[in-house]
Every structure is written in structure tokens, then in C-alpha cells.
C-alpha positions as CSV (number, residue, x, y, z in Angstrom):
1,X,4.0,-18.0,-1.9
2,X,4.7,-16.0,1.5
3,X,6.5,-12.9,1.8
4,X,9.8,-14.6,3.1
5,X,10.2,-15.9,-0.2
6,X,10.0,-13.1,-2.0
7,X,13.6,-12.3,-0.1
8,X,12.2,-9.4,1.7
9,X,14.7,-8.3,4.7
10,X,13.7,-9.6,8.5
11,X,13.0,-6.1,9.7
12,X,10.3,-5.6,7.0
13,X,9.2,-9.4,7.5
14,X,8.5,-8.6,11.2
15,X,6.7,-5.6,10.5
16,X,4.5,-7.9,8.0
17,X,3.8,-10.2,10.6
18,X,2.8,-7.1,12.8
19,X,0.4,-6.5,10.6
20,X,-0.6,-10.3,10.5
21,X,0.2,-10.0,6.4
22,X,1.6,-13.3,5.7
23,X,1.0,-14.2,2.0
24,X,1.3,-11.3,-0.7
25,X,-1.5,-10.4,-2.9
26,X,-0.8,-10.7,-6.7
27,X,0.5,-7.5,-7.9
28,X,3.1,-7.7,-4.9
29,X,3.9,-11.4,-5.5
30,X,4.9,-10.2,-9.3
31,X,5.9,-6.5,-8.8
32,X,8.4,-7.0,-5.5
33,X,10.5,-8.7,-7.2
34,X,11.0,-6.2,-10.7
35,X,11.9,-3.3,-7.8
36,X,14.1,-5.2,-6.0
37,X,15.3,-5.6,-9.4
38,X,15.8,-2.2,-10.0
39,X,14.0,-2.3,-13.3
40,X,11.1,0.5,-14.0
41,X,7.7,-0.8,-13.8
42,X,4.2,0.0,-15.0
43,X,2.0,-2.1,-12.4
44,X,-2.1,-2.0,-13.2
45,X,-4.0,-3.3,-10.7
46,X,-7.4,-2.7,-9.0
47,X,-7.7,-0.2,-5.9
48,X,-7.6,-2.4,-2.7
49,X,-5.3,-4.8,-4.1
50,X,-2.2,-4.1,-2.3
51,X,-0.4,-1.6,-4.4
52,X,1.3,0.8,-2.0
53,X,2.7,-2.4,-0.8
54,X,4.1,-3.7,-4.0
55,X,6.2,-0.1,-4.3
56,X,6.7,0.7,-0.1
57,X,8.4,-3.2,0.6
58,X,10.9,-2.8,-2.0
59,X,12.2,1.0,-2.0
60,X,12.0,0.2,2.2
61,X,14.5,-2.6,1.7
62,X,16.8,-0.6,-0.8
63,X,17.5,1.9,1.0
64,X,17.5,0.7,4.8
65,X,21.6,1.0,4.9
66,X,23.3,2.2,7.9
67,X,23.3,6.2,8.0
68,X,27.1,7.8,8.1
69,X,27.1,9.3,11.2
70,X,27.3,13.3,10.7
71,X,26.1,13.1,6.9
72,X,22.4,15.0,6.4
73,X,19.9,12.7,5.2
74,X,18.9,13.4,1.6
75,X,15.5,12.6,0.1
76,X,16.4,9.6,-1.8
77,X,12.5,8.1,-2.6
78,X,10.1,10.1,-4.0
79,X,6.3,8.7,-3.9
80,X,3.8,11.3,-6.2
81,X,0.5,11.1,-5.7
82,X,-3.1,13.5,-6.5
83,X,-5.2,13.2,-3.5
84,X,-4.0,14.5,-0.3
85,X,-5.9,11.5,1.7
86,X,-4.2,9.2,-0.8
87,X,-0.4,10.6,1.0
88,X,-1.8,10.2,4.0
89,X,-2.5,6.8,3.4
90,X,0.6,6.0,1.7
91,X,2.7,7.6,4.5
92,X,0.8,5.3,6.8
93,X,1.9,1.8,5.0
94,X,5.5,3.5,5.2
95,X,5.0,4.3,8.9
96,X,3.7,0.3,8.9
97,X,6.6,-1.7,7.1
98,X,9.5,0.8,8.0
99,X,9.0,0.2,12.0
100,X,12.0,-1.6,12.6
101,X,14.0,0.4,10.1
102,X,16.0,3.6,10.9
103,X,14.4,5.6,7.7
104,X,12.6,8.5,7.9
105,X,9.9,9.5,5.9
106,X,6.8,12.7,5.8
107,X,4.4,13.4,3.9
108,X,3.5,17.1,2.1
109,X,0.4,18.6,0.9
110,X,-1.5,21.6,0.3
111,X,-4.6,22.7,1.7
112,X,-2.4,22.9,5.6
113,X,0.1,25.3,7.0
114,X,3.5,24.4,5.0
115,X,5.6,25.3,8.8
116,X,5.5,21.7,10.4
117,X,6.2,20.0,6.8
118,X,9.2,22.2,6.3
119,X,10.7,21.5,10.2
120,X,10.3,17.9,9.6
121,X,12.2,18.2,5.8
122,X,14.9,20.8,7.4
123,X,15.2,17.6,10.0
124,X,16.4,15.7,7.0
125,X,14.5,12.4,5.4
126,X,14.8,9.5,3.0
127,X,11.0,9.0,1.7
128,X,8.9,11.7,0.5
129,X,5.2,11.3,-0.5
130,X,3.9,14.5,-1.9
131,X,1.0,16.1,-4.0
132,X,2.5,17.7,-7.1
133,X,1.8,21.5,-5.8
134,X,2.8,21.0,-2.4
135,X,6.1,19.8,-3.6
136,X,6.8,22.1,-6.6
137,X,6.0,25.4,-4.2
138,X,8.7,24.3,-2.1
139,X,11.4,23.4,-4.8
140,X,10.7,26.8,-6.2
141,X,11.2,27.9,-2.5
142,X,14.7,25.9,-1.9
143,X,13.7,24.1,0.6
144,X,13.4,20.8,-1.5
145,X,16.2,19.1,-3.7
146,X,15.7,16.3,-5.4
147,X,19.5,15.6,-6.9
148,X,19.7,12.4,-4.5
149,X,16.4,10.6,-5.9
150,X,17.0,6.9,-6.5
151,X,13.3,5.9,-6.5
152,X,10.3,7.8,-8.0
153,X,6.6,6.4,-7.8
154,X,4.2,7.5,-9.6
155,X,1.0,6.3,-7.7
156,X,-2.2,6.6,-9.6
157,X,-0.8,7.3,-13.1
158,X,-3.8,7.6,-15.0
159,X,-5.2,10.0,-12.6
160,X,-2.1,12.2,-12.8
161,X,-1.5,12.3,-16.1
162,X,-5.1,12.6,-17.2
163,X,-6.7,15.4,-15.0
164,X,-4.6,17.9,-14.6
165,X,-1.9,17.3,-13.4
166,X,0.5,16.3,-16.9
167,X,2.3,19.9,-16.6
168,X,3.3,19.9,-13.0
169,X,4.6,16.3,-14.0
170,X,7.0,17.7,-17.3
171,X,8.0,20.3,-14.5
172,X,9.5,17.9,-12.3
173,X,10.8,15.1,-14.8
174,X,13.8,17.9,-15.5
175,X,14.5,18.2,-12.0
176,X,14.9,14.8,-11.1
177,X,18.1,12.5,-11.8
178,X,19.0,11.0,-15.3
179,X,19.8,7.6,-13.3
180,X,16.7,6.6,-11.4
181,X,14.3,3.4,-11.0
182,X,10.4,4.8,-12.0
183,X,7.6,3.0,-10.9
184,X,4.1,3.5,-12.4
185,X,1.3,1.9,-10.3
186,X,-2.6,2.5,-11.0
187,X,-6.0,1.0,-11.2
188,X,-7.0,2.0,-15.1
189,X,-4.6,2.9,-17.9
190,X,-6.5,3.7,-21.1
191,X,-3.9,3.6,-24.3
192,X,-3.5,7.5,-24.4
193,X,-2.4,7.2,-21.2
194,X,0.2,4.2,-21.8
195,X,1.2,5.8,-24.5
196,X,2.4,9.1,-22.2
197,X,3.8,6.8,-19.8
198,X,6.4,5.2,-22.6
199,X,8.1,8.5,-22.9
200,X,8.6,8.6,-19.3
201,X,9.4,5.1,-18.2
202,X,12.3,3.0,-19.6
203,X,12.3,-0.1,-20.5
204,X,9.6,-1.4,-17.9
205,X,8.1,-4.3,-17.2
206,X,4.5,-4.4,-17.1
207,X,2.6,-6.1,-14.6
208,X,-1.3,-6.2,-14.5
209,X,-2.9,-8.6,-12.6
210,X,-6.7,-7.8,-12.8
211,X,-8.0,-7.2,-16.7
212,X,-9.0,-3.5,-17.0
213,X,-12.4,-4.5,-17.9
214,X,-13.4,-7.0,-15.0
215,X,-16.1,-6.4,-13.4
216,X,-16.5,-8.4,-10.0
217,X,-19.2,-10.8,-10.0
218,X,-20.7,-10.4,-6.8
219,X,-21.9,-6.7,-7.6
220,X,-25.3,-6.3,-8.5
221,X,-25.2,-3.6,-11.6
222,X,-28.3,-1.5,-11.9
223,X,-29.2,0.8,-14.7
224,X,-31.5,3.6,-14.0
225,X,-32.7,5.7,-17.0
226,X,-33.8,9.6,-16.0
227,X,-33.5,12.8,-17.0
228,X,-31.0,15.4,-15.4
229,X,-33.6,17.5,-13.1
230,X,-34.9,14.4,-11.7
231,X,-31.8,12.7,-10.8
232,X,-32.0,14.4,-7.1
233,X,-35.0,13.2,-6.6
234,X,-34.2,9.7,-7.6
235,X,-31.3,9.5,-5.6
236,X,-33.0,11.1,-2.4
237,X,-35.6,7.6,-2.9
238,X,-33.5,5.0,-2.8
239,X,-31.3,6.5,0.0
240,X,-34.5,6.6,2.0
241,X,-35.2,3.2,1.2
242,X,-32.1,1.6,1.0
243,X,-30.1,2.9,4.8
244,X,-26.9,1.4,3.1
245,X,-23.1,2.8,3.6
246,X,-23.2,4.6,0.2
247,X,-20.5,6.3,-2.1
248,X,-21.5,8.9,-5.0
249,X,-20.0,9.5,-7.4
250,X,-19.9,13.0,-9.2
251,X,-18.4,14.9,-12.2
252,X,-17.8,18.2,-10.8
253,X,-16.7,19.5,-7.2
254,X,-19.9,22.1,-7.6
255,X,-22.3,18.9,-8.6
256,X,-20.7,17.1,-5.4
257,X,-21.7,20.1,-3.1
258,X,-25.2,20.5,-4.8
259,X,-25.7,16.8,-4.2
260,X,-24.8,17.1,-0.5
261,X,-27.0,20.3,0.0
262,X,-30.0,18.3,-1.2
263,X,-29.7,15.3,0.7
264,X,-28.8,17.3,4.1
265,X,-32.2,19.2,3.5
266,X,-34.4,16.0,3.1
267,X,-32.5,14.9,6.4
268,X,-30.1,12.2,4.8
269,X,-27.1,13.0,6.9
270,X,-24.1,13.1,4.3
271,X,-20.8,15.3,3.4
272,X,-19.2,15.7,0.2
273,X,-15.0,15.7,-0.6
274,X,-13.7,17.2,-3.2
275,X,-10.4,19.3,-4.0
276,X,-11.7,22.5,-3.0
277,X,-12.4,21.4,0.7
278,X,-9.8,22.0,3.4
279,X,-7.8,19.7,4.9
280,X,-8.7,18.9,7.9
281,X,-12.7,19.1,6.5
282,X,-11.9,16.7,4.1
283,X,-10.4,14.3,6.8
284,X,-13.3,14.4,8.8
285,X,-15.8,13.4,7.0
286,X,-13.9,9.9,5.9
287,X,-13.7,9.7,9.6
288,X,-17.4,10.2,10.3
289,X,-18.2,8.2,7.3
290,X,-15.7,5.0,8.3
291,X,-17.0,5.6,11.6
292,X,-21.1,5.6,10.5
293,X,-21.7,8.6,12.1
294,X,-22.7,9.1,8.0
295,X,-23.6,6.4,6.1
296,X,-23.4,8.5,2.4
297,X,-20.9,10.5,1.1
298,X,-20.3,12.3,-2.4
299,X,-16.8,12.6,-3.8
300,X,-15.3,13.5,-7.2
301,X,-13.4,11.0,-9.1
302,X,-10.0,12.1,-8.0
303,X,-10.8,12.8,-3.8
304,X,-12.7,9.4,-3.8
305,X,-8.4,7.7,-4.6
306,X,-8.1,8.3,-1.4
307,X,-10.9,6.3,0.1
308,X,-10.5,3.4,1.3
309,X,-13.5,1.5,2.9
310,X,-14.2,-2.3,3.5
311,X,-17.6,-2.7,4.1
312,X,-19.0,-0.3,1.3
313,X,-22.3,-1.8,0.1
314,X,-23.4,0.7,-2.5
315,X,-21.9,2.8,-5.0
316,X,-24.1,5.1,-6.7
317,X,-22.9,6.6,-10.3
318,X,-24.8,10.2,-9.9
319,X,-22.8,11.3,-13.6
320,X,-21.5,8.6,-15.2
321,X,-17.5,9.0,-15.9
322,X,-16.2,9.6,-19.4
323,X,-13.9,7.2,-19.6
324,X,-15.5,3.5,-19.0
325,X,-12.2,2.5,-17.3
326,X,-13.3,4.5,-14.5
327,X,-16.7,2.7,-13.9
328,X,-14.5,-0.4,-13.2
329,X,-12.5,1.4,-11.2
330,X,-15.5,3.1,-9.4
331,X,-17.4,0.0,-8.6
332,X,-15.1,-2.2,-7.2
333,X,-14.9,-0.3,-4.3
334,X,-18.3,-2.4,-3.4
335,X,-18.7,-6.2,-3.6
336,X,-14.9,-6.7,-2.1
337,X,-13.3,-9.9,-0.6
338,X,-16.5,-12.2,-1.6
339,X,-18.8,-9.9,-0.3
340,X,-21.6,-8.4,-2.4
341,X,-22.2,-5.1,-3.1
342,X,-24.7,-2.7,-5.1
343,X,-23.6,-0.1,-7.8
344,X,-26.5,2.0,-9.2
345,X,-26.3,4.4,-12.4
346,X,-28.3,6.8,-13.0
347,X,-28.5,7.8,-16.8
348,X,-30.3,10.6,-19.1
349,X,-30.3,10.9,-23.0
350,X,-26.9,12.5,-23.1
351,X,-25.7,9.9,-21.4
352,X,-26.6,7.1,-23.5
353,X,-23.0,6.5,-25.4
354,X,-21.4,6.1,-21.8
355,X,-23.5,3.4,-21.5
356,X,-22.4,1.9,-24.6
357,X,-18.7,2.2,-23.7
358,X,-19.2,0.5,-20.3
359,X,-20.9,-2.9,-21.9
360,X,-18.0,-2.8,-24.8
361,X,-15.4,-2.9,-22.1
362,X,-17.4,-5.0,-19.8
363,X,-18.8,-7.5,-21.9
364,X,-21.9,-6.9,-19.7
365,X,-25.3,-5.9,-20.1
366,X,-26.3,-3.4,-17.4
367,X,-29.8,-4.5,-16.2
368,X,-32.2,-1.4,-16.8
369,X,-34.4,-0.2,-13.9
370,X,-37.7,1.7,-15.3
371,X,-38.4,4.9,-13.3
372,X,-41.4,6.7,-13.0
């Protein structure tokens, strides 16, 4: 299968090959074709597996229609999203396949001065990708309308729905058009979270191309059993030993900072990304750590959607997540395209039915690692 026989449009097809993308990955091959479709869909697929893609090609091709000349262009796509370096990368693909198109499109977030987002709006657009505050402060200011929405993406639904951000959500459903196509993408979708997404999507299709419990094989999973006050220690160890480009994971955005403190003090150069950070803060350390100017760096579950990284080779699970979903999610960001990769846990008593929950879903035993 190649993306000219999907019937994508030569101007996105050139941009493809610009790109050197020739054959689509498997959530686009089955998910380009319900959106040119028009139908809603609820795509679950693993991060790094083309995604932004499988939504950007088709709402791209849609709406790429001549402009009437004197008529203000109206937001007519609307991509949702929770991380602002997750809009950033999604206004990047856009930027990508859209080159030989006459669309516009911007992104808005918080966290930076709202004057330059609002000039490029007043300057009119057709693709929006927002995070939910950002975009509900300036609909309450006027500045956005949303009666022309033919499109509405819903990038990492499970993420949206389940930390947070559900009421901004049932603010904007309202405010958006009756007649619309919806499109739900996201890594993990436990059944509360499907079952939320049924009163919000109609009539999808469903498309899921990696099971939510796989694992990939070429990640060695290590279990480390310790109590809470020696987890620093533990992880300032094997970071000394190890000299590996390393993500950690942890629970809070205070645990994340603590984390980093420690590790800067024992001379492990690292920086931690969490909501709380600033823009332009947060930016910079993904750009020292793609770089290797760091070679570890501790984010919270929802700041880490927007990282995207190649050539990670270790994952560490400081906390381990509440939901075992998420320790699927979390390490496959290691041990991509054949390579292998390392994820580490660390675990204490309280910890124990996580633990549990991970090998149910897995189907795997995680090998145990005595500690002193």
C-alpha cells in the first residue's frame, strides 16, 4: 500500500515525498480513508506511530478548496490537544503536508504572550490546534468563533478526558456545530474512558492497530523493589553507571522538580518538564535533551505527550502510573523501529498492586532486580 492509493491529492502527495514518506504506517493506511469518509472515528494506536498523520492528510485534503476572493477565512478544523509541545508538534506536521496548499493554519497556547496568536487569528485561518485554556480564554474574549467547524480532533483522548481536562471539554462541545466530523486519536483508552467518548462521538468507526496491552519485545523490563526514601538514591546509581539518554517518569510536577534537584546536585546534568514550567523553559530543555547536551530528563505523564525522541534507550518508571495502560504507553517510547531499549521500575510496598495490574494487562512477568 503507498500513499497514492489511498487517493490522497497531488499537492499533499508531493509534500509526502518531501518528506521521503512513501508507504503509510497502519493506523493511516485504515484511518485515511474513514476521514475522507467523513465518518467520526475513534483511532487507538501507540505514540510514534503516525497519528497526527492519519487526522492532518485528510482534513488537509477536505478543505484545500479555492478561497473566494474577499471572503474572511473562518476556522473550519479544530485539532485539541493537552500539552503545549504536543501543538507544537502537530502544527509542524500541518506546516509539513499543507506546503503546496493555500491553507493557513496557527497554533495557540498558554504559558506565552496571547498578542502574536491573536494578530495571526485576526489575519484569518482554516486549522487551529489549541490547548483547551488557551482557546476557551479567547472565545470568552471574542476573538474566537467556532460556528464554521467542520473538523474537530480530539488528539490524546484519554489524556484529555482523564486528567483534567473533561470540564473545559463539556464547555466547548456546546459551542461547536451540531453537523461536524469528530475524530478521537490516542495511545491508551481504558473502558471508562470509551465509555465517555460514546456520548461524544457518533456512530464511529473504531480503528486500533496495536493491542492496548503489547508490550514491544525488544525492551528489556526491569523490576526494582525499594522503599520510597531510597528511590533517589537508586536512581542516582544507575544513572552513574548506565550514561544512557534516559526519560523519567514521575506522578507529580513537585516529585518531577525534586527528582531533578537531586540529580543536578550529584552532578547528573538533567531538567525536568512539567505544566507548571514556562514556555519557552519547557522548550528548551527537549532541545538540549534531543540535542545531548542532557542525556536525562524527568517529565509528568501528560508533558512527556509531547516528546518525541528516536533514539531513547532508557525509560525509568520513578512512580509507577495508576492506570497500567499508561506503562505501555510509557515504555514504548524506548525499544522503537527494531531497536532495543531499557525500561526500569522502581517499586515500594504500596506499590505492589500496580505491579499486579501491569502483568494482567501484559501477560508478562516483570523480571525483579534485588536491591540492597
Amino acid at each position: 500500500m503507498t500513499f497514492k492509493e489511498l487517493n490522497i491529492s497531488e499537492p499533499i502527495l508531493k509534500a509526502l515525498i518531501n518528506k521521503k514518506y512513501e508507504t503509510p504506517t497502519p493506523i493511516q493506511e485504515q484511518a485515511i480513508p474513514v476521514a475522507l469518509s467523513g465518518q467520526d472515528l475513534l483511532g487507538i494506536a501507540q505514540t510514534g506511530t503516525g497519528k497526527t498523520a492519519a487526522f492532518a492528510i485528510p482534513i488537509i485534503q477536505k478543505l484545500n478548496q479555492p478561497q473566494p476572493k474577499g471572503q474572511k477565512r473562518e476556522i473550519k478544523a479544530l485539532i485539541l490537544t493537552p500539552t503545549r509541545e504536543l501543538a507544537i508538534q502537530i502544527d509542524e506536521c500541518f506546516s509539513d503536508y499543507s506546503k503546496y496548499t493555500d491553507l493557513r493554519h496557527t497554533v495557540i497556547f498558554g504559558g506565552v504572550s496571547q498578542i502574536p496568536q491573536v494578530e495571526t487569528l485576526k489575519r484569518g485561518i482554516d486549522i487551529l490546534i489549541a490547548t483547551p485554556g488557551r482557546l476557551l480564554d479567547l472565545i470568552n474574549q471574542k476573538i474566537i468563533t467556532l460556528n464554521h467547524i467542520r473538523h474537530f480532533v480530539l488528539d490524546e483522548a484519554d489524556r484529555m478526558l482523564d486528567m483534567g481536562f473533561i470540564h473545559d471539554i463539556k464547555r466547548l462541545l456546546p459551542i461547536l456545530p451540531k453537523r461536524k466530523q469528530t475524530l478521537f486519536f490516542s495511545a491508551t483508552m481504558p473502558l471508562a474512558i470509551a465509555n465517555l467518548s460514546k456520548s461524544i462521538l457518533h456512530n464511529p468507526a473504531k480503528v486500533e492497530v496495536t493491542p492496548v496491552s503489547s508490550t514491544v519485545n525488544t525492551i528489556d523490563q526491569q523490576l526494582y523493589f525499594v522503599e520510597k526514601p531510597d528511590k533517589s538514591s537508586l536512581l542516582v546509581s544507575i544513572l552513574e553507571k548506565e550514561q544512557k539518554s534516559t526519560l523519567v517518569f514521575s506522578r507529580t510536577k513537585h516529585g518531577a522538580d525534586k527528582i531533578a534537584r537531586v540529580l543536578n546536585k550529584r552532578g547528573i546534568g538533567c531538567e525536568a518538564i512539567h505544566g507548571n514550567k514556562k514556555q519557552g523553559a519547557r522548550q528548551r530543555a527537549l532541545s538540549n535533551f534531543k540535542l545531548g547536551k542532557t542525556h536525562v530528563i524527568i517529565a509528568t505523564d501528560i508533558a512527556a505527550r509531547g516528546i518525541d525522541i528516536s533514539n531513547l534507550e532508557m525509560v525509568i518508571n520513578y512512580d509507577l502510573p495508576d492506570i497500567a495502560e499508561t506503562y505501555v504507553h510509557r515504555i514504548g517510547r524506548t525499544g522503537r523501529a527494531g531497536k532495543s531499549g531499557t525500561a526500569l521500575s522502581f517499586c515500594t510496598q504500596e506499590e505492589r498492586t500496580m505491579v499486579k495490574d501491569i502483568q494482567k494487562l501484559t501477560g508478562k512477568k516483570l523480571n525483579a532486580v534485588l536491591t540492597a
